[in-house]
BALOBA-1460 file (C-alpha; in Angstrom, 3 decimals):
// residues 165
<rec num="1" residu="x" x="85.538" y="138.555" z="138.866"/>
<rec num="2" residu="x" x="87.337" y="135.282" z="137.018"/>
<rec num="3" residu="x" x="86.698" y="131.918" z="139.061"/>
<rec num="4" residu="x" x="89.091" y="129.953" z="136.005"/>
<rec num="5" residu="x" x="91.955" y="130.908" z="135.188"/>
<rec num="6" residu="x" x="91.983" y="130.014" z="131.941"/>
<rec num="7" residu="x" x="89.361" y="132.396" z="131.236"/>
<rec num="8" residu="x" x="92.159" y="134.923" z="132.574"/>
<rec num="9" residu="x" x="94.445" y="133.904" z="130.649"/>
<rec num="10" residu="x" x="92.110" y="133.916" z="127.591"/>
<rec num="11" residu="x" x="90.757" y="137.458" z="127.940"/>
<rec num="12" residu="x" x="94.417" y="138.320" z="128.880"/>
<rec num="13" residu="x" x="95.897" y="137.374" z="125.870"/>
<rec num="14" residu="x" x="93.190" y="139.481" z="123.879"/>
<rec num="15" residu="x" x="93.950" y="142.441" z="126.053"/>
<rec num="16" residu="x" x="97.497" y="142.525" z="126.072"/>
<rec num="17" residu="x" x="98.051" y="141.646" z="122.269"/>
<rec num="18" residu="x" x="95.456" y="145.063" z="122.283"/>
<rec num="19" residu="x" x="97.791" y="147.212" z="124.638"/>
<rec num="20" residu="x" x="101.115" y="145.773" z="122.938"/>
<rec num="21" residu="x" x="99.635" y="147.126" z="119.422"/>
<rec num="22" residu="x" x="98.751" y="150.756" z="121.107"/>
<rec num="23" residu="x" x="102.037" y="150.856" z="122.614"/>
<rec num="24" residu="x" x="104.094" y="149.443" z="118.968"/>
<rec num="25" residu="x" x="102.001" y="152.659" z="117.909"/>
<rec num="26" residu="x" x="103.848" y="155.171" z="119.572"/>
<rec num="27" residu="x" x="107.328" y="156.948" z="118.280"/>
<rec num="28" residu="x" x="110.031" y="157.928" z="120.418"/>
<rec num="29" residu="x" x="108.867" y="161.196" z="119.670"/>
<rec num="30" residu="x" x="105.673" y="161.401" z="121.145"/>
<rec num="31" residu="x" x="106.723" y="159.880" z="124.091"/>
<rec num="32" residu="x" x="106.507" y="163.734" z="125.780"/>
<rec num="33" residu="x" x="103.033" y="164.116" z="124.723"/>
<rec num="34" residu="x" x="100.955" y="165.873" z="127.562"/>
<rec num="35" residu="x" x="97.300" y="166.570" z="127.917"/>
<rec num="36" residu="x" x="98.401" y="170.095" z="130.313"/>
<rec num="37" residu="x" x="101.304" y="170.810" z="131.656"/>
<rec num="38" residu="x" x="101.393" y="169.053" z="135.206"/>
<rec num="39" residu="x" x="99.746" y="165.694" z="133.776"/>
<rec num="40" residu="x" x="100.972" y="162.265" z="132.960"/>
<rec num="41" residu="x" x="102.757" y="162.167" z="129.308"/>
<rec num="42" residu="x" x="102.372" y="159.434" z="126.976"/>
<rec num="43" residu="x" x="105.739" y="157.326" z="128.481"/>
<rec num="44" residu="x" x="104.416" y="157.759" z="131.808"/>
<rec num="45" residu="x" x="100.957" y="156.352" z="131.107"/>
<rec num="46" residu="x" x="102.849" y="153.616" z="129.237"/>
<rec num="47" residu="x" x="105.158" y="153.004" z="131.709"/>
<rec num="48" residu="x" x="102.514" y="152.834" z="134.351"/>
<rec num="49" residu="x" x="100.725" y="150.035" z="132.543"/>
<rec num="50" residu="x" x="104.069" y="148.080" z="132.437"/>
<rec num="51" residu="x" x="104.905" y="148.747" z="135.952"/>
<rec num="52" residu="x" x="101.225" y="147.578" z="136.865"/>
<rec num="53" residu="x" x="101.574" y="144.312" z="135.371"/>
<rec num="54" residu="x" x="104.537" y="143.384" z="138.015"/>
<rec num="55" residu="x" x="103.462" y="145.544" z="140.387"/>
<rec num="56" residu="x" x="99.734" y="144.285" z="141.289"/>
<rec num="57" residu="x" x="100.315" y="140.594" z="140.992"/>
<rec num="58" residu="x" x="103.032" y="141.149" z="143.101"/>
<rec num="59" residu="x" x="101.252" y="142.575" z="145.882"/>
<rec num="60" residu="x" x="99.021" y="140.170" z="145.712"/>
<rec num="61" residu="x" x="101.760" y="137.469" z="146.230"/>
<rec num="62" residu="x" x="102.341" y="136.630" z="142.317"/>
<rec num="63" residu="x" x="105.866" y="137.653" z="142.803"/>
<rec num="64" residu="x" x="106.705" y="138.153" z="139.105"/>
<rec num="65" residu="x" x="108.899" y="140.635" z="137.482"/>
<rec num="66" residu="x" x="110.456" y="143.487" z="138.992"/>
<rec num="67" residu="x" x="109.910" y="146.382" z="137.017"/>
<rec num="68" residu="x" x="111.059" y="149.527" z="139.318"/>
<rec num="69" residu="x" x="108.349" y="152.460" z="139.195"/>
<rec num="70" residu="x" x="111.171" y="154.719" z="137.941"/>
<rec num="71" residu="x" x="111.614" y="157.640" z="134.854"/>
<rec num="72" residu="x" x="110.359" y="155.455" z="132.111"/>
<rec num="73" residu="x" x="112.002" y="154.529" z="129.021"/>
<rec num="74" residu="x" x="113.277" y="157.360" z="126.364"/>
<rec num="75" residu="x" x="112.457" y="154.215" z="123.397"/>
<rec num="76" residu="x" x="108.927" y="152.919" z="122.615"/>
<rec num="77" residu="x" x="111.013" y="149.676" z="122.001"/>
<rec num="78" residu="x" x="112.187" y="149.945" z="125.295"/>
<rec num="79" residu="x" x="108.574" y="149.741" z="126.804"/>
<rec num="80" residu="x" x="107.158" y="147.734" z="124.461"/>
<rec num="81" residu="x" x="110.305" y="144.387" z="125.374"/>
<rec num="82" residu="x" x="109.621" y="145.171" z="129.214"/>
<rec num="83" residu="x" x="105.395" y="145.052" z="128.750"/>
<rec num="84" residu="x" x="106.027" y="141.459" z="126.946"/>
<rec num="85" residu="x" x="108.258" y="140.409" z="129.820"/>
<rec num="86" residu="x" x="106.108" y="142.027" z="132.826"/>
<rec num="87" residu="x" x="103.088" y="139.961" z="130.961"/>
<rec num="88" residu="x" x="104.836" y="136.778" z="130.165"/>
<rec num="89" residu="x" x="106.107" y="136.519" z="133.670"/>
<rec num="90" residu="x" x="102.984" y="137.668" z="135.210"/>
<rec num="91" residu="x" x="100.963" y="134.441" z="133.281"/>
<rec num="92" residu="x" x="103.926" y="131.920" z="134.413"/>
<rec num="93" residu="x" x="103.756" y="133.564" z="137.758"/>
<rec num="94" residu="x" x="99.626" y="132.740" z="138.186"/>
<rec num="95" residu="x" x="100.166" y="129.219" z="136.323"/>
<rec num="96" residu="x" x="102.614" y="128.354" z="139.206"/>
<rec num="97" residu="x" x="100.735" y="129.853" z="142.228"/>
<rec num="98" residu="x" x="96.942" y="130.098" z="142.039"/>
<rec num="99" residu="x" x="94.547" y="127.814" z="140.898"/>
<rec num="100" residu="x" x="90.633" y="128.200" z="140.450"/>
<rec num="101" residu="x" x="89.720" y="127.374" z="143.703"/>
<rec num="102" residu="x" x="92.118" y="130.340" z="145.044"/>
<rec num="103" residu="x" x="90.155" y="133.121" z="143.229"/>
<rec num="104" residu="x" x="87.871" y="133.091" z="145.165"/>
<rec num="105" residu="x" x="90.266" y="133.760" z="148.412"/>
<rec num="106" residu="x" x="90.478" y="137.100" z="150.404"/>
<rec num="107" residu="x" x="93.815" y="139.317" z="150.712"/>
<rec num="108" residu="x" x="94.506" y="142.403" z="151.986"/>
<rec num="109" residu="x" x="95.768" y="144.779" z="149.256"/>
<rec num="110" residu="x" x="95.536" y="148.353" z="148.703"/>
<rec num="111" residu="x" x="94.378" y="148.811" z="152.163"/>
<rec num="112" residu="x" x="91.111" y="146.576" z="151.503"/>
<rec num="113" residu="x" x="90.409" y="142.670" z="151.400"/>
<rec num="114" residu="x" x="89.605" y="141.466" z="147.623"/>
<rec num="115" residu="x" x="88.777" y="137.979" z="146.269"/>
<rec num="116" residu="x" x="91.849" y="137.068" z="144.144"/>
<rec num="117" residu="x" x="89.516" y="136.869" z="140.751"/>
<rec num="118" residu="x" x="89.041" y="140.962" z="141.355"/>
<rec num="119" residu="x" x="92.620" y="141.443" z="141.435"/>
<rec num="120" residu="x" x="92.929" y="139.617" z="138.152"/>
<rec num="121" residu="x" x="89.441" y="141.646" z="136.615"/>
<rec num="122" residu="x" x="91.008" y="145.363" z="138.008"/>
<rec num="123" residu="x" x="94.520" y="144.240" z="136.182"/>
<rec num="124" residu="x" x="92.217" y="143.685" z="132.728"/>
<rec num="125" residu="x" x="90.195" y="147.049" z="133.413"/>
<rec num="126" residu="x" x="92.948" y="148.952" z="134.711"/>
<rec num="127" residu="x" x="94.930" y="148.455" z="131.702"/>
<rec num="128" residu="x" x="91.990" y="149.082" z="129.390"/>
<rec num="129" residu="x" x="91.468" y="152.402" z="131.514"/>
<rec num="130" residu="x" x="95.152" y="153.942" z="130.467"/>
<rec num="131" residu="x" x="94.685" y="152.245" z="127.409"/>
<rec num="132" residu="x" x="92.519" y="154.599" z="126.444"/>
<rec num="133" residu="x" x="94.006" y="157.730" z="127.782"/>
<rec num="134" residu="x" x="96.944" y="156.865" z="125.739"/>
<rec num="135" residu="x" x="94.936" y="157.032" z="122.541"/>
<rec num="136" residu="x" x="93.969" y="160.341" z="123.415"/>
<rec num="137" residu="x" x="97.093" y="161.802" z="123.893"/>
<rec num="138" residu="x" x="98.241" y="159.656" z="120.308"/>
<rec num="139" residu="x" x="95.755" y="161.921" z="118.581"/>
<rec num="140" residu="x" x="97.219" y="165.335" z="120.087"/>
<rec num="141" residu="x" x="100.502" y="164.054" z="119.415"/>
<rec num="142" residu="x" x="99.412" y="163.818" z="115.578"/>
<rec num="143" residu="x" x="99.590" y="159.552" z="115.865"/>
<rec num="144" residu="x" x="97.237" y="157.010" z="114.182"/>
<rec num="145" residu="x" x="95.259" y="155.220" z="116.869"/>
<rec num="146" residu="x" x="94.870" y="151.419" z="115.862"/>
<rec num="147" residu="x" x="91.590" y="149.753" z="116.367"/>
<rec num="148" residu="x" x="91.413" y="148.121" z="119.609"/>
<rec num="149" residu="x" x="87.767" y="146.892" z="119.793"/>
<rec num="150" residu="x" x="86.437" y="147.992" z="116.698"/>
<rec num="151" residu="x" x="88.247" y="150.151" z="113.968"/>
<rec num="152" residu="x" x="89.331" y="153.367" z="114.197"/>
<rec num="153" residu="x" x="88.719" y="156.817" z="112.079"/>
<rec num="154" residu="x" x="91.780" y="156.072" z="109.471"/>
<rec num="155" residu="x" x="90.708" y="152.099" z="109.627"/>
<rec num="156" residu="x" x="86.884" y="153.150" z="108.573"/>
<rec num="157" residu="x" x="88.369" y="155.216" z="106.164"/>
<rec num="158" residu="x" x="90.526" y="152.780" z="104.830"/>
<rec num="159" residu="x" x="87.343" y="150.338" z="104.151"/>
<rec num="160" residu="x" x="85.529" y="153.344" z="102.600"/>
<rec num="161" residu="x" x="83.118" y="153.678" z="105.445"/>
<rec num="162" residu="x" x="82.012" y="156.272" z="107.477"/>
<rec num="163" residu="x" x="83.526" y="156.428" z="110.821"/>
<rec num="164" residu="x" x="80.439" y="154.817" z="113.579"/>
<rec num="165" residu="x" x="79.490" y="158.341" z="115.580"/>
């Protein structure tokens, strides 16, 4: 749970810089990738992390950007100019209405009562979560997967290392 906003915005600006470089990753191309047949393909996991970032603030009364939950994007660029907006507008949205005292306030969302600093913490986490689905599917669909948090198999190789098992 964040009690400052600052250190929001902090970790927030780490995170999305890390979901903006997986995204920049992906081709038009790949944007069909599937894991089986009936499940989420690489645009919709993409576009579900850009509809997320309007989406939950807004619910919980950070009206900010109103991305429709609709067939996403056929271009990476596409996704990758409505992320920075949804994020940009998201920050100016919390800079305008909350403060540090509020995080710690109660409202109903999702059919439950959480403390305003979870909403921001489950935004982070959430994000991180199809983050990584996303790299999975980049592998399958024959993509290089960038180091988020550490580097990955082609960045080890590239500092002839051996990849950390």
């Amino acid at each position: 749970m964040y009690y400052k906003i600052s250190d929001f915005k902090n970790d927030w600006a780490n995170e999305s810089k890390a979901t903006l470089k997986i995204l920049s990753t992906l081709t038009d191309e790949s944007l069909n990738q599937k894991v089986y047949e009936e499940g989420r393909t690489l645009c919709t996991l993409a576009w579900h992390i850009v509809v997320m970032v309007s989406s939950m603030p807004s619910h919980a009364g950070l009206k900010a950007s109103n991305i429709p939950d609709t067939l996403c994007p056929t271009e990476v660029k596409s996704i990758v100019r409505e992320y920075e907006n949804a994020s940009k507008t998201m920050i100016e949205a919390l800079e305008s209405k909350w403060t540090d005292s509020s995080l710690n306030e109660e409202i109903p969302m999702f059919g439950r009562i959480w403390k305003k600093g979870n909403i921001l913490s489950s935004l982070i986490l959430h994000q991180a979560h199809h983050r990584g689905q996303i790299t999975v599917l980049m592998r399958q669909a024959g993509l290089k997967v960038p180091g988020v948090y550490g580097p990955a198999k082609e960045e080890w190789a590239a500092m002839n290392m051996k990849p950390q098992v």
